[in-house]
N, C-alpha and C positions, 0 to 999 in steps of 0.2 A: 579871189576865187568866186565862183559863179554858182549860183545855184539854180537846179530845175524851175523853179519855180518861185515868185516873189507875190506877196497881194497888190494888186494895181485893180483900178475899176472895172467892173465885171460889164466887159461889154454884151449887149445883148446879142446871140448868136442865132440869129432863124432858123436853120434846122435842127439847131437842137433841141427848141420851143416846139415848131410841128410835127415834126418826128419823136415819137417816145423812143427810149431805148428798144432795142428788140427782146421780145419778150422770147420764152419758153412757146415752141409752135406747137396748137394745134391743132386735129382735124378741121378740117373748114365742115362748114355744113354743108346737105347736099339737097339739092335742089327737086328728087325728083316728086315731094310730095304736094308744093308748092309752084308750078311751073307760074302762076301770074299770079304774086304775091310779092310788088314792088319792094314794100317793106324787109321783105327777107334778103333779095338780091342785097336793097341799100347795107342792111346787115355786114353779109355777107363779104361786101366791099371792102366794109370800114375792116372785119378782120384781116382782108390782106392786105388793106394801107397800114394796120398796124404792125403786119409782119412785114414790111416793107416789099411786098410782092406787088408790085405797082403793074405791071399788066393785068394782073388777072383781077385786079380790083377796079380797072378802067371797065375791062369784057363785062363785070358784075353790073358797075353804077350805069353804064350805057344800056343794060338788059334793063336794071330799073327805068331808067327815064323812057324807056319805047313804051315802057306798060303806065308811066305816069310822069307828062313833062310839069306838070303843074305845081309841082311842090320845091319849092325854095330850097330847102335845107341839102338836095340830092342835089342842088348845082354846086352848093358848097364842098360836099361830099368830093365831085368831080373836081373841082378846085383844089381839092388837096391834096389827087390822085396824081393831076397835071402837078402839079409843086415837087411832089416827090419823084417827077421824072424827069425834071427842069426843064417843064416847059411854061415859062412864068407866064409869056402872052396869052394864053390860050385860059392862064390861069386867073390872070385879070379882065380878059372876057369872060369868061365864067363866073366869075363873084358878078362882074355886071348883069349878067340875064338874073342874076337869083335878087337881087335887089328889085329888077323891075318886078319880079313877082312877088315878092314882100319888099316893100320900103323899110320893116322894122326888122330883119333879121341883125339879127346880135352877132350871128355867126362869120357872116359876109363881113359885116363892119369890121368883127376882131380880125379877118384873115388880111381886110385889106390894111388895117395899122399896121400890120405887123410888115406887109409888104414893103410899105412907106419907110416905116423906120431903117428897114434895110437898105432901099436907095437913098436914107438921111433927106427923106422928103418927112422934115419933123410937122412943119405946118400941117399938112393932108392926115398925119396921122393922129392930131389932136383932135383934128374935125372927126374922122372916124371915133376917135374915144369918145367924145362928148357926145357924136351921137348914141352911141353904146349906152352911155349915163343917162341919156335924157331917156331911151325904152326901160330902161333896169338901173336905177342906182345901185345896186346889191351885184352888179357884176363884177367880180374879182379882178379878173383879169384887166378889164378898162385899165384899172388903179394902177396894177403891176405894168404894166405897157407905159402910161404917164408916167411912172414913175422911169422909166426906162428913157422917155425919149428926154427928161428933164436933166436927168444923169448923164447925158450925150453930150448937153447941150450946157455943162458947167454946171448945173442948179443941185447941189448936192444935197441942200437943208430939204427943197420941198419933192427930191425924189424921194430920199427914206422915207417921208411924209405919206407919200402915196405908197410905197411898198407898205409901211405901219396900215395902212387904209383897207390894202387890198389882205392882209390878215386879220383884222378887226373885220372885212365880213365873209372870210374863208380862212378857220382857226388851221386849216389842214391844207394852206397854198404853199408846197414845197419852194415853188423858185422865189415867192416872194422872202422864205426864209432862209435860204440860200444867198439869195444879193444881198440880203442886211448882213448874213455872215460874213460877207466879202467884202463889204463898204465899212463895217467896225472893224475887221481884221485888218485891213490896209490903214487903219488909224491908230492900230495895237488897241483896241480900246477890247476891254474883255465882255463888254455884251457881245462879241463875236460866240463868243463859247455857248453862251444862251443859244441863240438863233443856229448857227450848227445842229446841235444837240435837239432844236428843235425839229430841224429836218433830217434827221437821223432818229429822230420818234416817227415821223412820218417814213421813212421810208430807211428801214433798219440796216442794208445791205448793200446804201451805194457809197463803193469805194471814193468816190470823188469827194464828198463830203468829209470823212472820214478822215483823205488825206487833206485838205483843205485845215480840218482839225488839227491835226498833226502840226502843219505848217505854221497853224498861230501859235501856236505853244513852241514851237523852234525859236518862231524869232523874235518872240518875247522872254526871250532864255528859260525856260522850263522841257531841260532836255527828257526830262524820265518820260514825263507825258510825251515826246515826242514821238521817243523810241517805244513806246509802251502802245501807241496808235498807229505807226509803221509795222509791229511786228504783228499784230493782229489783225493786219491789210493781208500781210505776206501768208500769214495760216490758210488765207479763204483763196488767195490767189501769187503763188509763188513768184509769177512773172513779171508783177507789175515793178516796173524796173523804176519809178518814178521814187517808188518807196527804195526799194534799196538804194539810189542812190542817195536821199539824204539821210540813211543810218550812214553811210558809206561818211558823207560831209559833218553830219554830226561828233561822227567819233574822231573826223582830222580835227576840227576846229574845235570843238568844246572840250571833251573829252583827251584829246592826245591820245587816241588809240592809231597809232600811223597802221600800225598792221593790220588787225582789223579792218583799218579803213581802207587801206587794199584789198581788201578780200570783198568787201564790199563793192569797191569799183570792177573790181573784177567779175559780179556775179551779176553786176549793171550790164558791163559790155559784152557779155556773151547775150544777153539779150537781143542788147542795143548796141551793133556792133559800130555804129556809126556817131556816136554819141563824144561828141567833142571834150563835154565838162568832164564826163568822166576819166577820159583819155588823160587829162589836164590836171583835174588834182588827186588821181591815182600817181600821175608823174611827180605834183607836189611833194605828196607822202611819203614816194621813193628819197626824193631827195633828200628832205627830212630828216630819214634815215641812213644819211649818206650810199644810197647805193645808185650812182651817179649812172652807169648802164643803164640801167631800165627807167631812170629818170629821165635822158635824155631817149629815148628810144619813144617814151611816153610823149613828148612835149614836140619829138619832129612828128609823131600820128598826130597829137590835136591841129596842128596845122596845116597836114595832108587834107584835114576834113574841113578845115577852117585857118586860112591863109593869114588873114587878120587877126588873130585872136592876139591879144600883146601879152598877156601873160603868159603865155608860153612862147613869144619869144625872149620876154624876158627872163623867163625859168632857164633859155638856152643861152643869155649872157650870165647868170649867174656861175651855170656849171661851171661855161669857160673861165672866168674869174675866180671862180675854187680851185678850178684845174693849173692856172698859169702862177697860183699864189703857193699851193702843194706842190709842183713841180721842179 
């Protein structure tokens, strides 16, 4: 049986590095007290790159740079404007003008590793780090990014090294305490719980974390905590179907609650209606219970959605083998 979600290495993902979650929106500021006041546009910008309103934050940082091309950090600015509309070229021309105009920006350097590491250009991207370390050795992120392209590239001892690096000089760097949760969790090794719990001090409310928790404690068999961090996902957000489906697997497998655990799969696929696993060992459960209809009903939709799945065709040699043995 298959479950949502397993710990494997936390690949590094670039938009979900330069894009923050989208926040709560508000009013933008308005312009008319300020009409040449570069600073305010830049402003201005960075608020709707953060609400991911990427036009009106290009109109902004372009009103800045007519009133001041001279400042490095507004090309960066632009560079993340272009990122968030996917337009990369324009986006690596642009880190490039802002470098001619500062050589030491921190900022251009960090956009361009992170670019690098995205095309698995890991060389280019350590050049950028190092330069980062040689302006600022107290840059966080450098460490956390090393520590990422190291992780890429097999070196698991001196990537945690560098994520340890990049919390040792930022106590309050969420991803770097998030990837140690995910590199000890995929080892069962229980400082995952530490580091979780660490960035769940830092940022109290994100479900991903949460369920990440949840998931070390499943499959290192401590079901109460499972279901005890599942159910208080589902209080703040009913839909998240990731959770109900492993109460859904927790209660087939550990627990023997087959019922239950249909009721579970069941409250997955009204979600997710397209969701193979759950289609699959909702069918399990059925069978289980010998009620071989809706077991086999189950087991031809996992494969409607998913042709290859073998466990549900073997679910449908099973029936037929109960059936031809009962008959």
């Amino acid at each position: 049986m298959m479950r949502v979600f397993s710990f494997s290495i936390f690949i590094f993902v670039f938009m979900v590095v330069i894009m923050s979650a989208c926040q709560q929106k508000k009013q933008a500021p308005v312009s008319e007290d300020q009409p040449l006041n570069p600073e305010f546009y830049h402003e201005r910008a960075r608020f709707y790159y953060d609400n991911e309103e990427f036009n009106e934050a290009l109109k902004d940082i372009w009103s800045t740079l007519d009133l001041d091309s001279t400042y490095a950090d507004y090309y960066v600015t632009l560079a993340d404007v272009y990122l968030g509309m996917g337009k990369m070229q324009l986006c690596i021309e642009t880190l490039d003008k802002a470098l001619k105009l500062d050589s030491e920006n921190i900022r251009a350097y960090i956009k361009q590793a992170e670019i690098n590491i995205v095309f698995h250009k890991y060389k280019e991207a350590l050049e950028n780090i190092d330069k980062v370390l040689k302006i600022d050795e107290l840059e966080a992120k450098a460490y956390f990014l090393r520590g990422v392209v190291l992780l890429e590239n097999g070196d698991t001892i001196r990537g945690i090294r560098n994520f340890q690096q990049a919390i040792d000089v930022d106590q309050d760097y969420f991803d770097a305490h998030l990837q140690l949760g995910m590199l000890y969790a995929d080892k069962k090794n229980k400082l995952a719980v530490d580091y979780f719990n660490n960035a769940l001090n830092i940022d109290p409310k994100n479900r991903e974390v949460s369920y990440y928790l949840a998931m070390y404690y499943q499959e290192t068999g401590n079901s109460e905590m499972a279901l005890q961090i599942y159910n208080s996902i589902l209080n703040i957000e009913p839909d998240f179907y990731f959770a109900l489906y492993n109460l859904g697997y927790i209660n087939l497998v550990y627990l023997q609650e087959f019922e239950t655990a249909i009721d579970y799969f069941t409250q997955t696929i009204a979600i997710e209606p397209k969701y193979a696993d759950a289609y699959y060992n909702r069918g399990f459960a059925y069978e289980l219970l010998k009620d071989i209809e809706n077991s086999r009903m189950d087991y031809k939709k996992t494969l409607e959605l998913s042709p290859n799945y073998e466990k549900a065709i073997d679910g449908l040699n099973r029936i037929d083998d109960y059936l031809l043995q009962n008959n």
